[in-house]
C-alpha positions, 0 to 999 in steps of 0.5 A, spaced: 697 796 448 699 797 454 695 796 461 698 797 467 695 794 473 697 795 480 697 791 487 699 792 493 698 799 497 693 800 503 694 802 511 699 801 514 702 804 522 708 809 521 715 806 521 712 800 517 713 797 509 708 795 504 711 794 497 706 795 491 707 793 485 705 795 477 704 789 472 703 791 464 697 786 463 698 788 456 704 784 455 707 788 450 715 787 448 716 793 447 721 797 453 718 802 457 720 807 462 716 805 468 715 811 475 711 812 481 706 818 482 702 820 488 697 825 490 695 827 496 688 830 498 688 837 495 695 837 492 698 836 485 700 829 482 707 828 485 714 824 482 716 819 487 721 814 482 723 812 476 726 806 474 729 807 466 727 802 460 734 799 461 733 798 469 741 802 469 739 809 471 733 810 478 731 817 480 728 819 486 724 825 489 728 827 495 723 825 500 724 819 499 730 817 497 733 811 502 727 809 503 723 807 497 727 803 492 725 802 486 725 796 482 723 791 475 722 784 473 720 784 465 721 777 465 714 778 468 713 785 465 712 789 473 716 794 476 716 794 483 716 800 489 718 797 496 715 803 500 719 802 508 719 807 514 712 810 512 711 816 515 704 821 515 706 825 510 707 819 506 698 818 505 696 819 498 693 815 492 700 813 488 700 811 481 705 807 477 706 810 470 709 808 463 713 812 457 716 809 452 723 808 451 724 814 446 724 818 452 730 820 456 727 825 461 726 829 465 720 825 468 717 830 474 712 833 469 706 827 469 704 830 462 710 827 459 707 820 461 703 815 456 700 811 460 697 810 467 694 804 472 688 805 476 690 808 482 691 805 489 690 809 497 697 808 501 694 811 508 699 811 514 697 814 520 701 815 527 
């Protein structure tokens, strides 16, 4: 059973980094499809990445693309998401979720995902 256990996030000034990062604590051996959601107040779950069962293909939503590169370490069953240059816009609760790696796309819809982990806030302020 996947489990995914997220750390990392908080408060930040722009300009700034933080890294979270999204552990399978069920330590299963089966591949998945890892991402990254977040949702500000008062606004639908929003995609920010996606990093494929193989590591080979990421995708990105455009707002940030060149600045929250994702990545993963499955000899330690985490996926990473390296948040740099924050600005305002970018406070929200984000989310990393899994789908197994049967599925090829499209990734946008947070209804197409099997499993979520706990949520944590990312706050930017000027």
């Amino acid at each position: 059973q996947v489990m995914l256990v997220e750390s990392g996030g908080g408060w930040v000034q722009a300009g700034g980094s933080l890294r979270r990062a999204c552990a399978d604590a069920g330590r299963t051996e089966s591949l998945y499809n890892m991402g990254w959601f977040r949702q500000a107040p008062g606004k639908k779950r929003e995609f920010v990445s996606v990093i494929t069962w193989s590591g080979n293909t990421v995708d990105y939503v455009d707002s940030v693309k060149g600045r929250f590169p994702i990545s993963r370490d499955d000899a330690k069953n985490t996926v990473y998401l390296q948040m740099n240059a924050l600005a305002p816009e970018d406070t929200a609760v984000y989310y990393c979720a899994a789908v197994g790696s049967y599925y090829s796309g499209p990734y946008y819809d947070p209804s197409v995902w099997d499993y979520w982990g706990q949520g944590t806030q990312v706050t930017v302020s000027t």
